[in-house]
N, C-alpha and C positions, 0 to 999 in steps of 0.2 A: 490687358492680356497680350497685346502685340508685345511692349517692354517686357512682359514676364516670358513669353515666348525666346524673343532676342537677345535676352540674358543668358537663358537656358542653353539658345544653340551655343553662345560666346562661351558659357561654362565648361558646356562639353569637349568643346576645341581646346581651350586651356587643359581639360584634364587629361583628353588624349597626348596634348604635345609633352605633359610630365606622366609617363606611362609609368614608372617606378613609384613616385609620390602616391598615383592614384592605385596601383595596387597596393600598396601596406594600406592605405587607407579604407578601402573597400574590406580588404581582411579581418582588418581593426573592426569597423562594424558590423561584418559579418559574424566575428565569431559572437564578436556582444550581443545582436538578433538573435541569432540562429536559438542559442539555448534558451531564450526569451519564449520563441514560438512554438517553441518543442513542449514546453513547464507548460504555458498559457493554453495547450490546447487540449493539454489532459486536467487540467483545472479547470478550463469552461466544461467539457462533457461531462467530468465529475461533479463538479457543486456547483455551477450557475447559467448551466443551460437549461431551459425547461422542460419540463417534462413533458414527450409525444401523446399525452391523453387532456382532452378536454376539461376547464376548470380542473385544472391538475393541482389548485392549489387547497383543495376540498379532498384529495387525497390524504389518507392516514393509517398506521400503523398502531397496532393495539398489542402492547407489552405485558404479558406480566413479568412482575421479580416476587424474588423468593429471598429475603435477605439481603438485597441490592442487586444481585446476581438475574439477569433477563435471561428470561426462558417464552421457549412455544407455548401455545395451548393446548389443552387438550379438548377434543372434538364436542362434547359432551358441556363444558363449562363455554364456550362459543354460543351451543343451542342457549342458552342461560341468558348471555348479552344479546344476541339477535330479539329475543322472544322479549324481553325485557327494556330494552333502550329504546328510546324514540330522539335521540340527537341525528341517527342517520338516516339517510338516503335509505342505503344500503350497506349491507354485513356481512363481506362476504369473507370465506375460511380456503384456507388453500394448502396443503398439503402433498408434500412429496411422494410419488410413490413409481416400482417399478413391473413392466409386466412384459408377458413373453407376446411378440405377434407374428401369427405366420402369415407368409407374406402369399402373393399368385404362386409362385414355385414349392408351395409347401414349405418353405425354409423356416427355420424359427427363429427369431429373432427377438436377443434382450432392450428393450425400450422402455428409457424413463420419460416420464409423465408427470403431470399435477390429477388431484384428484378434487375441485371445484365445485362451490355452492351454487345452485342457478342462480344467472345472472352476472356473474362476477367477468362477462368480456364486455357484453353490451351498457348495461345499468352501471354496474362497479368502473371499467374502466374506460367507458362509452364508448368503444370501438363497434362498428359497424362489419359484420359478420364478411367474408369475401364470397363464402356460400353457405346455403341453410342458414339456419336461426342456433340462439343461446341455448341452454338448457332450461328448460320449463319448469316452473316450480312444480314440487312432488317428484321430479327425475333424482333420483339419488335414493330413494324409496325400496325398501325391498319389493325383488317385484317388477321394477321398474326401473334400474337402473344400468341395462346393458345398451347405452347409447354412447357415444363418442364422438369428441370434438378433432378433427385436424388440425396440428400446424401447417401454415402455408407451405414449408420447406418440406415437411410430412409429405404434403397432398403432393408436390410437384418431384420429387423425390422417387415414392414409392408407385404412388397413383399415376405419374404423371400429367398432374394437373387435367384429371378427368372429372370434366362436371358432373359428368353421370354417376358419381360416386356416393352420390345424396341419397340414402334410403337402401344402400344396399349393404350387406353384414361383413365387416371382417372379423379375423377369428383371432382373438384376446385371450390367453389359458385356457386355450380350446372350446373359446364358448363365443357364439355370434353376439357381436356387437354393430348396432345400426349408426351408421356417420348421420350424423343429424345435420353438421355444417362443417365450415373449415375458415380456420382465425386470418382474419387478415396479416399479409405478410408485413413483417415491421417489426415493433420491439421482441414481443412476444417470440419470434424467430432467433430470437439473438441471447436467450435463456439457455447457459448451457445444459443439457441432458432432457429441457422438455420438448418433447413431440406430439402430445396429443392429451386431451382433457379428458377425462370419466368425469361423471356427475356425484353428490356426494349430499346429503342433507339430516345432518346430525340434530339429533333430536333430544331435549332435556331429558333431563336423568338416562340416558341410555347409553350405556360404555361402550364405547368401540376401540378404547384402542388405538386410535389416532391422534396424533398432536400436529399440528401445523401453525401457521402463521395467518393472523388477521388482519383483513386490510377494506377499512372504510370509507366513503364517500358521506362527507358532513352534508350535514340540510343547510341549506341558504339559511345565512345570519346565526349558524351555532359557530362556535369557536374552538378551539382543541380543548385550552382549558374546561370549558361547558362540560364536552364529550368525557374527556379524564373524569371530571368529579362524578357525574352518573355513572362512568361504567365503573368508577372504585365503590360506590356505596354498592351496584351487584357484587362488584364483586367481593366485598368483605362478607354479604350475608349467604352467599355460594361457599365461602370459604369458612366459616363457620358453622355452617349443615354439615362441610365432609370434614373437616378436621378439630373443630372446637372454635371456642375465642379464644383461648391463648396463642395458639399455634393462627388462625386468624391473622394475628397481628405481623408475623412472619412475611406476607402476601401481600403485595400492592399493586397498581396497575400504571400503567403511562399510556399517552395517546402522542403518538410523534409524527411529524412529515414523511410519507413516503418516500420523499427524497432524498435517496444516498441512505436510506437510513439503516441500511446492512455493511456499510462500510466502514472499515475500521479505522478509530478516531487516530492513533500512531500514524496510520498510512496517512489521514486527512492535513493532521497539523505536520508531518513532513512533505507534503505539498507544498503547502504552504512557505515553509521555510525556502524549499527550493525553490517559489517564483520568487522570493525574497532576496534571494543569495545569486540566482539570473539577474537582476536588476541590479546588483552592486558589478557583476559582470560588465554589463552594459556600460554604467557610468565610466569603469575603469576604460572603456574602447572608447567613450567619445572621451575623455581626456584623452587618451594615446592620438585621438584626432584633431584634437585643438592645439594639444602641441603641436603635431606635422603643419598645421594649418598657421600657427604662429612663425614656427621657422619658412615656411612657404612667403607667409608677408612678409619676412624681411629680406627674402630675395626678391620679391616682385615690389622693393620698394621704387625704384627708376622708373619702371612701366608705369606706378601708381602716380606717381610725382608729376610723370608728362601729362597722365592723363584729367589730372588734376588744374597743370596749368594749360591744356586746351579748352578749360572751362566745366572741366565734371567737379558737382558738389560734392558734399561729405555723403549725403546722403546717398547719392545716387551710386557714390562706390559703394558706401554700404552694403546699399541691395545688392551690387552684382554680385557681390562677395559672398551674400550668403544666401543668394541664388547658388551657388557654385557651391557651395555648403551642402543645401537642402539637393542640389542635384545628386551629389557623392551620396549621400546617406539612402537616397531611394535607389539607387545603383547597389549601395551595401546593403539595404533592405531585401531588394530583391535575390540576392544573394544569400542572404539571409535566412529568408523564407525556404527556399530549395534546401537549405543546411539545415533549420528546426523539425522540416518534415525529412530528414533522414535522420538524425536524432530523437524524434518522436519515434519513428519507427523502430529504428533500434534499439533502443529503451521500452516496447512493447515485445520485442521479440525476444531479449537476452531477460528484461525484468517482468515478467508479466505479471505484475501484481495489479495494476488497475486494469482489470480486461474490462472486456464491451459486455455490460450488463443491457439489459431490457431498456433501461434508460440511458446511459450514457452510450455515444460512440467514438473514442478518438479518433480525430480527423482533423485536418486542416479546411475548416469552411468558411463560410461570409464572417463570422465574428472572430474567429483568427485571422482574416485577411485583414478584416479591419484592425485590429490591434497593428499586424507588424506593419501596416501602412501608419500607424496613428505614431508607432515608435522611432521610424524613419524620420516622418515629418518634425516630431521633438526631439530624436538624438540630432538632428540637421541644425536645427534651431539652438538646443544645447549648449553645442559643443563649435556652432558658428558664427555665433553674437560676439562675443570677446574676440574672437581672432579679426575679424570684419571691422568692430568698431577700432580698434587699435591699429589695423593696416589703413583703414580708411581715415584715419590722422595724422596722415606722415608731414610731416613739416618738409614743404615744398622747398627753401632757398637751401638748407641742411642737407639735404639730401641730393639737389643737384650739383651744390656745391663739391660733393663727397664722388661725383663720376661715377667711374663704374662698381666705387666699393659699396658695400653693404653694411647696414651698422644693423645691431639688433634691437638697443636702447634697451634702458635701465629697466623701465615697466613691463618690457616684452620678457627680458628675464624673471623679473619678477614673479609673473604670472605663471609661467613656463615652471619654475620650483613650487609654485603653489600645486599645479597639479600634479605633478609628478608626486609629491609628498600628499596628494589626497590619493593617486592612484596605489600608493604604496599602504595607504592606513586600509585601504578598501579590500588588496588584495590579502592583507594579514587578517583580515576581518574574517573572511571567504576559506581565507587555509586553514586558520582557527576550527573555525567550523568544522572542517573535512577534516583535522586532525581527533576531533573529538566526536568524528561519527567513528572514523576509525577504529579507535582506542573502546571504542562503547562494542563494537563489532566486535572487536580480539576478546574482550570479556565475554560478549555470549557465545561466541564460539569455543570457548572453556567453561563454559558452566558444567556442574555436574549432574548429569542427567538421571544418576541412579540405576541408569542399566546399560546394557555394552549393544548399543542398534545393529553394528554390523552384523551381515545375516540373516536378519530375522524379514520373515517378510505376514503383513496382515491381511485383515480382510472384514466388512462384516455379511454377518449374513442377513437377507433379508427373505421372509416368509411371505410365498405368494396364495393368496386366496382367488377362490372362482368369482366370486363377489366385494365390493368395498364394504358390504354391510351386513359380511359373513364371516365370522371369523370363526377357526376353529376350537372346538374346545379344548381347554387344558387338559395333557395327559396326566396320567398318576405319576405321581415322581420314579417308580422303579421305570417306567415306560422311557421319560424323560433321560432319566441317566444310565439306560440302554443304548439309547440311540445317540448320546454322548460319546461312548465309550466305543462306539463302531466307526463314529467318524474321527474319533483321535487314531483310531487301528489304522482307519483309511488313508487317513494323512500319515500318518507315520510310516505307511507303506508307499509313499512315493519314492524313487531314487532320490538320494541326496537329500533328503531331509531328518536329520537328529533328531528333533522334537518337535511334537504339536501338542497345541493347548489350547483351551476354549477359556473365554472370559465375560463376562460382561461389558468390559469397556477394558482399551486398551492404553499405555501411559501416554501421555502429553495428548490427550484427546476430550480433554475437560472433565469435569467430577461432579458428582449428587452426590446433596447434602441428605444427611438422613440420619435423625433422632436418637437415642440411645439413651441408657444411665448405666455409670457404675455400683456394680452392686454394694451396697453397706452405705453410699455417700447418695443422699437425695439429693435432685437435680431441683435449682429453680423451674418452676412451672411455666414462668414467664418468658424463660432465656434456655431452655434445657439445649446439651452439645449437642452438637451437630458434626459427624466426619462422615469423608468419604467412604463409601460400601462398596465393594464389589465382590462378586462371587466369582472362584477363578478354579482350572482344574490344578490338582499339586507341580503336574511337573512346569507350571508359569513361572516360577522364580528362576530357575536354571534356563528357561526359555530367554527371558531379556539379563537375565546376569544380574540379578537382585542379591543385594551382599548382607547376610543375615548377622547379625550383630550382638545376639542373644537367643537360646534358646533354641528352636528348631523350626523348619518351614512348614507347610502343611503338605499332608505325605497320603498314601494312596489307602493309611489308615484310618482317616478321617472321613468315615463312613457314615450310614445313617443308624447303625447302632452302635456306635462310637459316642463319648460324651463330643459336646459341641464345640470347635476349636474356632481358635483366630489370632490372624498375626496383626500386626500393628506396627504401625512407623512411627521413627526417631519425633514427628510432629506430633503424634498424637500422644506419647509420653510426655511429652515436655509441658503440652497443654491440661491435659488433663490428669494427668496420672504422675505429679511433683509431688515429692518426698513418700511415694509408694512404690512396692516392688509391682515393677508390672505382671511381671510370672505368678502374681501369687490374686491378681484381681479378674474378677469376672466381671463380663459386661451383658446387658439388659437390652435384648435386639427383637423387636418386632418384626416379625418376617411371616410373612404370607408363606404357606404352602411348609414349615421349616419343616422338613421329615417326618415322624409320625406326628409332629403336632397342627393343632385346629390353625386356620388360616386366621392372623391378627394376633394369637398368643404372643406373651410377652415371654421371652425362653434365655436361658442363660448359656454366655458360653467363656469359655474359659481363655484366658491370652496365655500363647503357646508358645510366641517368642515374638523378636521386635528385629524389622529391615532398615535397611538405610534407605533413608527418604527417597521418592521418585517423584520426577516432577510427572503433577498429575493438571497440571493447564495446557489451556488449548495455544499457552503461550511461556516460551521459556522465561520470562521477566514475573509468570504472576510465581505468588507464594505458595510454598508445598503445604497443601490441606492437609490437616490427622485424616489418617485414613484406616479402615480396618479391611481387611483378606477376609473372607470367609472361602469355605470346598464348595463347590456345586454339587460334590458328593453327598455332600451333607444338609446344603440348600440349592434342591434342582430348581433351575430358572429354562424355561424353554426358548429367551431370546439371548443370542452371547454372537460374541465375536470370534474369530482364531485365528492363528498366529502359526510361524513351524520357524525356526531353527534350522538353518540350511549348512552343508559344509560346502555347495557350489553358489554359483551367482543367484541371488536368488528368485530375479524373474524366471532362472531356466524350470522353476518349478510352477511358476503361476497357472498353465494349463494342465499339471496333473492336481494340483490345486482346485481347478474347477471342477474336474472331473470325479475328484474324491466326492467333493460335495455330491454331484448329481447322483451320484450311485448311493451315497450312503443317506441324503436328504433329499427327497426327488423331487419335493414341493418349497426348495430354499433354493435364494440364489444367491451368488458371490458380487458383491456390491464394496466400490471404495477398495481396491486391491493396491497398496503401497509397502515399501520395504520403509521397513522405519530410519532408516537413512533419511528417505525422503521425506518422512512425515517432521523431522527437525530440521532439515531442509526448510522446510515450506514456514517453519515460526521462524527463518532468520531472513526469510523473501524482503520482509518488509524494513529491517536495517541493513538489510543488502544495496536494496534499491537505493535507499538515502545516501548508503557510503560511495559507491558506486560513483551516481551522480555528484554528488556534493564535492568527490576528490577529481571527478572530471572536470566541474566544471571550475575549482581552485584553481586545477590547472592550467585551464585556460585564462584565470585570472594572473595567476603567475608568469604565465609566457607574455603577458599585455602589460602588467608591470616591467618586466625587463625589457621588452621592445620598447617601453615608457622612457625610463630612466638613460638605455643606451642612443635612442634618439636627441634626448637632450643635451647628454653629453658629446656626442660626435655633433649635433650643431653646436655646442659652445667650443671644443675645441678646433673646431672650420674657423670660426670667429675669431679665437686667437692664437691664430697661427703666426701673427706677426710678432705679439708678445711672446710666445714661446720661443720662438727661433734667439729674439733679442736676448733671453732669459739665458738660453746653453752658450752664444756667441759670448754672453759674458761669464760664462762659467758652470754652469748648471748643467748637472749631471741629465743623461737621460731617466735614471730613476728619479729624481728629485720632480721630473716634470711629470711621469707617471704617476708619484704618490701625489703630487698636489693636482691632478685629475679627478684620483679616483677619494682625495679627501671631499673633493667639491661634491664628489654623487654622494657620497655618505651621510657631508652633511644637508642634503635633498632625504637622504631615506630614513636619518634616524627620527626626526620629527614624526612623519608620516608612520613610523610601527609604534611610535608614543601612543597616537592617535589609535590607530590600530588596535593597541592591548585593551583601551577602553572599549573599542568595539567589540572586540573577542571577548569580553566580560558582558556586554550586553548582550550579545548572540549566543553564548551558553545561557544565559538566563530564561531565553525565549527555547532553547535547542534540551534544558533539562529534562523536561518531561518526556521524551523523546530516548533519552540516553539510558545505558544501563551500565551499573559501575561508575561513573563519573560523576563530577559534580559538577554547578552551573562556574569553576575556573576550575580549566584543566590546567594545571602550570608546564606540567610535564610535555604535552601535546603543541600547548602553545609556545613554551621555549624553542623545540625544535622546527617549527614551522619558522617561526622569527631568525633564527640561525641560517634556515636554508633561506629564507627571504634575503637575508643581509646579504648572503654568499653571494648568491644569481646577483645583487644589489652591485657588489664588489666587483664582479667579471663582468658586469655590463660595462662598468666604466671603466676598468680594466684596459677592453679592446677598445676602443677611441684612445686612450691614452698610448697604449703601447705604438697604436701606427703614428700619431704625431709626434713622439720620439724620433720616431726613424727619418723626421722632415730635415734634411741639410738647412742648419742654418742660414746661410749664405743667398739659395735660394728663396726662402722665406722672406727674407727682409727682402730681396731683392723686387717678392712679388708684390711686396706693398710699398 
């Protein structure tokens, strides 16, 4: 330890007395860190840090699909698996919901919340209460269920972290609710929109109305798989009571890890990519540093020679050397570190697509320290072995014979064009990449949406009850589409807004699938079609700019003593309705409640004309479903969304927006309020993020390339300055000695983009799944990336060439 001590100070003295060497160097691994710690620390809080709840790995998520397609449950089919399975611990149900609470000051205040089975903080996620207790079985109960849980930031917030809050009512939609406890502060606090629990205990066979998410705790020794196959045989004979066995077979279930398991796999494997594509970062800065470090030995070959023959081994230079190595890099690390945590942060501030869930937090903590400490100590090691064994073999009589010149030797070159030509295959690797997030980005940014977003701004609504396990009764449909037609008045009556319209579901917000037949053509039984439905008011289509393409939209005549109308998209002709006139078929729609007819009748309605497709995912890459329009007019639906048409900005209308609602629904509230700008905004977050970073951090592989390559070259032409001088004394032009420079870096870089193109074909291979438009060889992407690679390649060598031109022959020779 003493020697490694006294090495270190000797290191640090050397590197202070080359205060130039040692800055490029430390920058060189800095920039290769920095983005290393930034990728690694939203990677460990996303997928491999563990989970803050006890035996977290007995945590699990309960799916169903409907056709592949993962959906919530609903409240009622939960009671079915709790009452039924014995793989769990416990089963607990949880679902979203929002309520008004008036606070000390009377003020009212809108507040989202979970609405939780007992047990689901203590038993489900074994957290230990901060005050009071869980909810007790039977709380969720008619009857019984005006009790409520606090969030810690709630309690300390509102309450001010008043103990005494235990047992006393606050007021919920105007109705006393008893705090029973308050959640310990910690994940659960970092859940955006929850602040507070209601109780909730959904009971077989009894509709409520609620859909939420399942989330279990396995029994010691079951297994996920175990749990899957029991809860899929419930659930196929649940599913066969409400809808048949054909339709049965439609329905499946999964049992997955709680972990990350709401994250979307796109954003996941471009993580991924990006710690991938930081690490090819990396390698290119400890090359750019073993190059400095091999030009550096062969200026300190004199030192090394004396110190050689005062009797220092091979070995013992070794170690100083790459003592002096591993010192620089934990110097660049440190560096480093301070740069990934400002890169992490700004990459959460400008991309906030991986925010801080429940579970993860990014941060820079003990397992990122350790990493950029574990990076330091191997890029030191890396990138200081070669340079160290090769300066620490300098042939003693050679070299003192030589005085005070310096030779570089044949192997020191050598190696010196190897990495240059590996940092150059690395860096085309890394642009590759970023040119083909790029080009994936310029294509979804032209997709065709099917409707014109600017101006439009949505909303939904959501229906608040005095109770979770009270819902109101369905009005009559004239009721229903009374009170439709007062809140399109009311909206419509804002300043600056053109049009409103109510819907069922709004575009790029995802779709339900839902049954049909054409009429005259029987449907397999087995497979019968399935398109998207939605009930919408007429003036929707002029709302989002829907371009009708046959026939006519649905118009304000499409009443309930009207025959039964419906439009239909370019998808759903193509699929179902090939070599028929679509104007001339009627389709076979089961609809609860359809105007004077009995709820479940099977009723026909006539196709009235056909739109240009609209994307109807919750992501601009998936495929446009067949979809059919039905009126609300004609099929009143009591739960819908809406939308208005603005000729100003159109948040300046969000608060008469709200206000319309309260007046014209005084038991609805305005939930999720975005312009649909931003709601396509939000499906391009996630190849934002990628291109973003991806073309950041090329660039910073490209500026380490050319630091590479112009390093190389200005110490080869330091080296021969004697030959060149000799080269113009005998006749050589100064361009002749510029072009045979800048041939020498060429032929360093064209090997290394050889190498390169097969990387850029391996990395779209891995990057395809990912991309949209492109294929796994973008040629187009990748020719100009390699173009401007060569270019920077050319003006690195360029400038060393053009200054030793300018050297007077005379004095050159004279210097050596």
């Amino acid at each position: 330890m003493i020697k490694l001590w006294r090495d270190m100070r000797f290191g640090l003295r050397m590197l202070a007395r080359n205060k130039g060497f040692t800055a490029i160097a430390i920058l060189a691994l800095a920039l290769g860190i920095g983005p290393n710690v930034a990728i690694f620390s939203i990677v460990w809080a996303t997928f491999l840090s563990p989970l803050p709840y006890p035996h977290s790995d007995q945590l699990v998520v309960a799916w169903k699909h409907y056709r592949g397609q993962r959906n919530g449950v609903p409240a009622e089919i939960y009671a079915e698996y709790a009452a039924q399975s014995h793989s769990f611990q416990i089963l607990g149900f949880t679902s979203w919901t929002t309520l008004h609470f008036t606070g000390a000051d009377h003020s009212v205040e809108e507040v989202a919340g979970r609405a939780n089975t007992p047990g689901s903080i203590t038993k489900l996620l074994g957290l230990p209460m901060a005050l009071g207790r869980d909810f007790l079985p039977g709380e969720g109960t008619p009857g019984n269920d005006h009790v409520v849980l606090l969030t810690h930031s709630l309690w300390e917030t509102h309450f001010h972290a008043d103990p005494s809050i235990l047992g006393k009512p606050i007021l919920i939609e105007d109705q006393p609710y008893t705090v029973v406890g308050v959640i310990p502060a910690g994940p659960l606090d970092r859940i955006p929109g929850t602040q507070f629990t209601v109780p909730m205990s959904p009971q077989p066979g009894v509709t409520s109305n609620e859909w939420g998410d399942i989330i279990g705790r396995l029994s010691p020794g079951v297994t996920r798989e175990q749990a899957q196959a029991e809860l899929s045989i419930i659930d196929h004979r649940v599913e066969e009571r409400r809808h048949g066995a054909t339709e049965a077979k439609n329905w499946s279930m999964s049992v997955e890890p709680l972990h990350n398991d709401w994250l979307d796999h796109k954003l996941e494997r471009n993580l991924w990519l990006l710690l991938a594509a930081v690490g090819l970062v990396l390698l290119i800065a400890c090359a750019n540093v073993a190059n400095l470090l091999l030009a550096r030995g062969a200026a300190r070959q004199q030192e090394l020679a004396l110190r050689s023959a005062l009797g220092a081994t091979r070995r013992q230079i070794f170690a100083q050397l790459l003592t002096e190595s591993l010192t620089l890099s934990i110097l660049g690390g440190a560096i480093g570190l301070g740069l990934g945590w400002g890169i992490m942060k700004l990459s959460m501030a400008i991309l906030p697509l991986v925010r801080q869930t429940a579970e993860a937090v990014v941060q820079v903590d003990v397992p990122v320290l350790c990493f950029a400490i574990g990076l330091s100590v191997l890029g030191g090691i890396l990138f200081g072995c070669a340079p160290a064994w090769q300066a620490a073999g300098v042939n003693l009589s050679e070299t003192l014979k030589q005085g005070s010149r310096s030779i570089s030797g044949r192997d020191r070159n050598h190696t010196q064009g190897i990495l240059v030509t590996a940092e150059f295959a690395l860096a085309l690797t890394l642009l590759a990449g970023a040119g083909m997030a790029l080009h994936s980005f310029w294509n979804l940014s032209r997709i065709d949406l099917g409707i014109t977003p600017e101006h439009v701004l949505t909303a939904d609504l959501q229906r608040r009850s005095i109770s979770r396990n009270q819902r109101d009764a369905t009005p009559p449909p004239e009721e229903i589409i009374a009170r439709q037609r007062a809140l399109i008045d009311k909206l419509g009556s804002i300043p600056g807004v053109e049009n409103a319209v109510l819907a069922t579901n709004m575009p790029l917000r995802g779709f339900d699938s839902f049954p049909f037949a054409v009429a005259g053509h029987p449907a397999d039984p087995q497979h019968p079609p399935v398109a998207d439905l939605q009930a919408v008011t007429p003036g929707f289509f002029a709302t989002f700019g829907i371009r009708l393409l046959r026939g006519r939209f649905l118009n304000d005549s499409d009443v309930q003593s009207a025959p039964l109308a419906v439009i239909v998209n370019e998808s759903f002709v193509r699929r179902y309705l090939g070599g028929m006139d679509p104007l001339q078929q009627r389709l076979l729609i089961a609809l609860p409640g359809s105007g004077e007819n009995h709820p479940g009748a099977i009723v026909p309605f006539e196709i009235v004309g056909i739109y240009h497709d609209v994307l109807d995912n919750n992501h601009l890459t998936g495929a446009t479903q067949p979809a059919i329009y039905v009126s609300m007019w004609q099929v009143p639906v009591p739960y819908f969304s809406i939308a208005v048409r603005t000729a100003l900005d159109p948040g300046s209308v969000s608060s008469g927006m709200r206000a319309a609602v309260a007046q014209a629904e005084p038991n609805t509230t305005v939930a999720d309020l975005q312009t649909m700008n931003e709601v396509v905004e939000s499906q391009l977050t996630s190849d934002r993020f990628g291109m973003v970073l991806f073309g950041s951090f090329a660039g910073i592989a490209l500026l380490l390339a050319a630091l590479g390559i112009y390093g190389v070259m200005s110490f080869a032409v330091a080296q021969r300055t004697h030959e060149m001088g000799l080269r113009m004394a005998l006749g050589a032009q100064k361009s002749d000695v510029v072009a045979m420079v800048v041939r020498g870096g060429i032929r360093l870089a064209l090997p290394g983009m050889a190498l390169g193109l097969i990387g850029a074909f391996a990395l779209g291979q891995l990057m395809h799944s990912t991309l949209y438009g492109v294929g796994s060889v973008d040629f187009l992407s990748t020719l100009l990336v390699a173009a401007l690679l060569l270019a920077v390649a050319v003006f690195a060598c360029w400038l060393p060439a053009r200054r030793s031109a300018q050297v007077d022959p005379m004095i050159a020779l004279r210097e050596q």
